[in-house]
C-alpha positions in Angstrom: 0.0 0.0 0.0 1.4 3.5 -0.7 0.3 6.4 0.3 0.9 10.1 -0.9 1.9 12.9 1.5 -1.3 14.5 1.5 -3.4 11.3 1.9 -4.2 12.5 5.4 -5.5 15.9 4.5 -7.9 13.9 1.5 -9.6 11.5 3.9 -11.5 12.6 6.1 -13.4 14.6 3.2 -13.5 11.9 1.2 -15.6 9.5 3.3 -18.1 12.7 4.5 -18.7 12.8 0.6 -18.9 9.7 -0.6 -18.7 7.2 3.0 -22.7 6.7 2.7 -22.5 5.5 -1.2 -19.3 3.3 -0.7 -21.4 1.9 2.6 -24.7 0.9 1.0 -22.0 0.0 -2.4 -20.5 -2.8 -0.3 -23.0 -3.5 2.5 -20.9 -3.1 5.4 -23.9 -2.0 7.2 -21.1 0.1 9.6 -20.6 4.4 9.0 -16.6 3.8 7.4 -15.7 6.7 9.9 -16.2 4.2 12.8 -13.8 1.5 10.8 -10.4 1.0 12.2 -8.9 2.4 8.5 -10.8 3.4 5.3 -9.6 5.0 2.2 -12.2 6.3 -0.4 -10.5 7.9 -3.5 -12.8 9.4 -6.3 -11.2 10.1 -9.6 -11.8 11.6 -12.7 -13.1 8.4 -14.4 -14.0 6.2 -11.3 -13.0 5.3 -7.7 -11.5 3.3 -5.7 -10.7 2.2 -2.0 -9.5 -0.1 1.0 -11.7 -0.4 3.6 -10.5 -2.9 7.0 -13.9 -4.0 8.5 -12.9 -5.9 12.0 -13.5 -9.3 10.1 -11.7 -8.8 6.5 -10.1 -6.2 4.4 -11.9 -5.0 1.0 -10.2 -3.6 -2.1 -12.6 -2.0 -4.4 -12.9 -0.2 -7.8 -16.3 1.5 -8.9 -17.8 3.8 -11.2 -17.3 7.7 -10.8 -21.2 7.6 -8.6 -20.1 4.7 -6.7 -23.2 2.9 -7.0 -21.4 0.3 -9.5 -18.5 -1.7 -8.8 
């Protein structure tokens, strides 16, 4: 996993945009804020993140609306 240096500062913005799409995307049934580490990245094209649930670790790769993976 690599991260940029302003990974930090994208975040937490991030998952207040897009956390309630990626959520109902995936079915966690959990807010991602309240997961011990999630990364939501929206592109120009798509997007894409790692979310680590308490029971496994999900890679993903969805449209731009994230309501498609």
């Amino acid at each position: 996993m690599n991260f940029e240096p302003d990974t930090l500062s994208k975040v937490p913005a991030a998952l207040d945009t897009y956390g309630a799409r990626v959520s109902s995307l995936l079915n966690t049934g959990e807010d991602l804020r309240g997961l011990p580490f999630a990364f939501v990245e929206k592109k120009m094209l798509g997007g894409k993140g790692e979310l680590f649930l308490r029971d496994r670790c999900i890679r993903f790769r969805s449209n731009g609306g994230f309501n498609k993976l």
